[in-house]
VOBA-1610 file (N, C-alpha, C; in pm, whole numbers, padded with zeros to 5 digits, always signed):
BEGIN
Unk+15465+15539+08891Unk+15504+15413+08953Unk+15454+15408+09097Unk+15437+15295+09170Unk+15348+15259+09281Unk+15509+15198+09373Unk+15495+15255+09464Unk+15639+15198+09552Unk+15529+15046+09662Unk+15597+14985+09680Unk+15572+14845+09764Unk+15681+14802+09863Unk+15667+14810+09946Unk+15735+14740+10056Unk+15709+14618+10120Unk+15797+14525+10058Unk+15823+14401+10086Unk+15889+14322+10204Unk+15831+14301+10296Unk+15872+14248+10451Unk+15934+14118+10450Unk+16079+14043+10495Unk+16041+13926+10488Unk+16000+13860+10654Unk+15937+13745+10630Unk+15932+13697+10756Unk+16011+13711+10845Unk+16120+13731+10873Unk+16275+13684+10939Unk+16286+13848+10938Unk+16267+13842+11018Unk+16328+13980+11067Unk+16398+14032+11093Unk+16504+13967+11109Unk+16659+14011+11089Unk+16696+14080+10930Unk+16588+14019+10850Unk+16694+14032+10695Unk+16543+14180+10655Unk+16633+14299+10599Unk+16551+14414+10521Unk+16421+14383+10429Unk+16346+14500+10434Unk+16234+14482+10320Unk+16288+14540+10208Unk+16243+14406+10132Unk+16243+14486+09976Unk+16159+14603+09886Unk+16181+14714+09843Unk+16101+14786+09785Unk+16136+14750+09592Unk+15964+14789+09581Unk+15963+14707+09417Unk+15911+14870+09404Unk+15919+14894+09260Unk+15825+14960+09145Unk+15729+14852+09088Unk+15630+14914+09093Unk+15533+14854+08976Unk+15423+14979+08919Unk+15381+14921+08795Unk+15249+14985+08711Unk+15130+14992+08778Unk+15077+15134+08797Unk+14917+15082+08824Unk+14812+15017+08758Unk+14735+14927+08790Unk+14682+14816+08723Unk+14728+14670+08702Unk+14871+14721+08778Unk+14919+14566+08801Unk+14881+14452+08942Unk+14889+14381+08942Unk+14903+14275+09117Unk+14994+14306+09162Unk+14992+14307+09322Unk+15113+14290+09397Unk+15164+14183+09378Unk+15108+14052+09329Unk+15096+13913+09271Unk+15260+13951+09190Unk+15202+14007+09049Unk+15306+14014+08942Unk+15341+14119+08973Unk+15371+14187+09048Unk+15487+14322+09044Unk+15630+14197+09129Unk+15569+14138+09243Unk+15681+14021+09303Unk+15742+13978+09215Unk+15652+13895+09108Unk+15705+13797+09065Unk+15808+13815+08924Unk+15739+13959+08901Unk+15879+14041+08810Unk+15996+14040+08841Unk+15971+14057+08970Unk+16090+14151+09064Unk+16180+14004+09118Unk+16136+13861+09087Unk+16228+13757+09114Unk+16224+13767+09285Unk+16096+13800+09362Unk+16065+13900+09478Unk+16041+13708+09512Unk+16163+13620+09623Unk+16158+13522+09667Unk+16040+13499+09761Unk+15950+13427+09776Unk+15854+13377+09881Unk+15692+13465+09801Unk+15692+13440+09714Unk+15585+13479+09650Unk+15582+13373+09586Unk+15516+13249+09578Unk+15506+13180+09463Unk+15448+13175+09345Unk+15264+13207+09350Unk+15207+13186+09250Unk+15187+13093+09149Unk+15153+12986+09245Unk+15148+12906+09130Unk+15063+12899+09042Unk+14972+12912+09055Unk+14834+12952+08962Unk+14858+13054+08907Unk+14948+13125+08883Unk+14972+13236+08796Unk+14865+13375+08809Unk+14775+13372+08926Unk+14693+13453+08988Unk+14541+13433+08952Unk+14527+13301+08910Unk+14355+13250+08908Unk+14288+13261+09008Unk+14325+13245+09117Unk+14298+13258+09260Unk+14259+13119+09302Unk+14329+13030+09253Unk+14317+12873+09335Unk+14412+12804+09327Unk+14543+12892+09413Unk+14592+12779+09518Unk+14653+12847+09656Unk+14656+12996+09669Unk+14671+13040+09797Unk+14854+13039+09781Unk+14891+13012+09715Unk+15101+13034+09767Unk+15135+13193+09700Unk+15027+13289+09719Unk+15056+13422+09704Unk+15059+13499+09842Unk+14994+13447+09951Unk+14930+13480+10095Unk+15083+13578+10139Unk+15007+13707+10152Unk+15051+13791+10204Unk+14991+13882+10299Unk+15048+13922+10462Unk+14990+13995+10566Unk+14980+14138+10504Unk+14905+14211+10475Unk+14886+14378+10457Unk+14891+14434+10599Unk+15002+14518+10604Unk+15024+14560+10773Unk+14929+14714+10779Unk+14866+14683+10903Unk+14723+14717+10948Unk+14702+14836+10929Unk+14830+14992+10878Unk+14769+15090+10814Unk+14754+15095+10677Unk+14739+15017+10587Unk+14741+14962+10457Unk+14579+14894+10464Unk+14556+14821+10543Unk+14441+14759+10549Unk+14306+14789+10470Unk+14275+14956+10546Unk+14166+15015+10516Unk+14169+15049+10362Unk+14258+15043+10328Unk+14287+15105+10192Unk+14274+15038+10066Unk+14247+14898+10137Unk+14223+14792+10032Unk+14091+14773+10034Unk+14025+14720+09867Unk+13877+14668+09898Unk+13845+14558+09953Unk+13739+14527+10012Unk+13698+14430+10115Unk+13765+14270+09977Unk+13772+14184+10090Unk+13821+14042+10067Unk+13709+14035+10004Unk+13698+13916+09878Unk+13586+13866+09825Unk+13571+13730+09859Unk+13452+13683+09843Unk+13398+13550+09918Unk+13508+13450+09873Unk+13588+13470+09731Unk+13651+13379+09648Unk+13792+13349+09702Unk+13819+13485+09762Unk+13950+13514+09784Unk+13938+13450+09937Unk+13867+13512+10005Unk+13817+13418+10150Unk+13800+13270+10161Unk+13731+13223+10067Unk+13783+13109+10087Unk+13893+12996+10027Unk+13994+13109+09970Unk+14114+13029+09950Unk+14261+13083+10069Unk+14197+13166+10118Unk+14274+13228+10243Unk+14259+13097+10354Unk+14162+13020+10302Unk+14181+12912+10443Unk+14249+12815+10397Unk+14313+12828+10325Unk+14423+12714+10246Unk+14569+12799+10273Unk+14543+12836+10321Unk+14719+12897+10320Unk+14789+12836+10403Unk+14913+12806+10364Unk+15026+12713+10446Unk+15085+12768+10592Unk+15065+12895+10580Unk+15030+12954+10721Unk+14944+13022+10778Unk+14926+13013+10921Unk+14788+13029+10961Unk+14771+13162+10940Unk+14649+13221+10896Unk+14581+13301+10843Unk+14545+13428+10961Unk+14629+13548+10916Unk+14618+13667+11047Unk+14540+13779+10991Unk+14462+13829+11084Unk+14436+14013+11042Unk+14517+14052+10951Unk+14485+14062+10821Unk+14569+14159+10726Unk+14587+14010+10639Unk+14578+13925+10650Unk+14599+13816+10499Unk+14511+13873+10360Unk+14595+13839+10314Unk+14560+13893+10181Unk+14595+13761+10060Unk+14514+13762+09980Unk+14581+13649+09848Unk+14663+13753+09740Unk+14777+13814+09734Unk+14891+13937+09652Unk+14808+13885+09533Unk+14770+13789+09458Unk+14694+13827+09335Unk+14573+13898+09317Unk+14521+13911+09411Unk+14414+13991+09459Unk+14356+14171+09457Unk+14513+14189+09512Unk+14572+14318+09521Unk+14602+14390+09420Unk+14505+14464+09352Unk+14527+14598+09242Unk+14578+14726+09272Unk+14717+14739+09223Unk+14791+14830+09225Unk+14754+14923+09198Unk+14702+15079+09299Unk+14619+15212+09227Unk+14704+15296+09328Unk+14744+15416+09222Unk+14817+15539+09321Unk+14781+15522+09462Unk+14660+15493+09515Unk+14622+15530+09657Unk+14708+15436+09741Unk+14768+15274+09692Unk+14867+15210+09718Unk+15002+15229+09717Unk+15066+15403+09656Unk+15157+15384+09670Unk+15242+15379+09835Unk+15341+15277+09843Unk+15427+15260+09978Unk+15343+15202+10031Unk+15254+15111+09971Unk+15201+14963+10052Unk+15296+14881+10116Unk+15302+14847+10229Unk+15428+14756+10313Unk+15277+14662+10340Unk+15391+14522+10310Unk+15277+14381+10377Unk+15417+14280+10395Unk+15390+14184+10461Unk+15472+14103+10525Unk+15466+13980+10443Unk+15561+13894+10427Unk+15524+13765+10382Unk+15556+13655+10467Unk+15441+13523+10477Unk+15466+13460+10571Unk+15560+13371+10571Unk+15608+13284+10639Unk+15732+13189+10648Unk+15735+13087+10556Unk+15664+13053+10472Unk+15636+12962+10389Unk+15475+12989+10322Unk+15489+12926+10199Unk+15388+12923+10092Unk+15314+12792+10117Unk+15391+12715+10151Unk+15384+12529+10105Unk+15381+12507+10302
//
């Protein structure tokens, strides 16, 4: 199992930690997990951006580079777009991810 640490915006309130399968999305390990502020509406096609999640910056390197596809639906995100955005459907769950922490932004929409 792959541990994930789930940030919420609001910083007052704890991160959530999920289990998930390797070979899964950070996409659908959330959306198992009933993991609030993940939307997905596209069910992880990669066109509509309400998955946008920050990967906090020692996690970064560890991911493979953004793809042109994923880049340009990162400029659709309902919030503005920081170092470490990520589209969570994007994100393939592999041992080297386990205790990935990423933030989610204040809104999807």
């Amino acid at each position: 199992m792959i541990t994930i640490h789930l940030h919420p915006h609001d910083t007052t309130q704890a991160a959530r930690t999920l289990q998930a399968l390797p070979g899964q999305s950070l996409m659908q390990a959330a959306v198992d997990a009933n993991w609030p502020g993940i939307q997905a509406d596209c069910g992880g096609l990669l066109t509509c951006a309400t998955c946008h999640v920050v990967v906090h910056s020692d996690w970064q390197g560890k991911l493979p580079p953004v793809s042109p596809d994923e880049d340009g639906m990162l400029a659709f995100t309902a919030q503005t777009r920081e170092v470490g955005s990520r589209l969570s459907c994007q994100i393939e769950l592999t041992p080297e991810l386990d205790g990935l922490q990423v933030t989610l932004p204040a809104s999807q929409y």
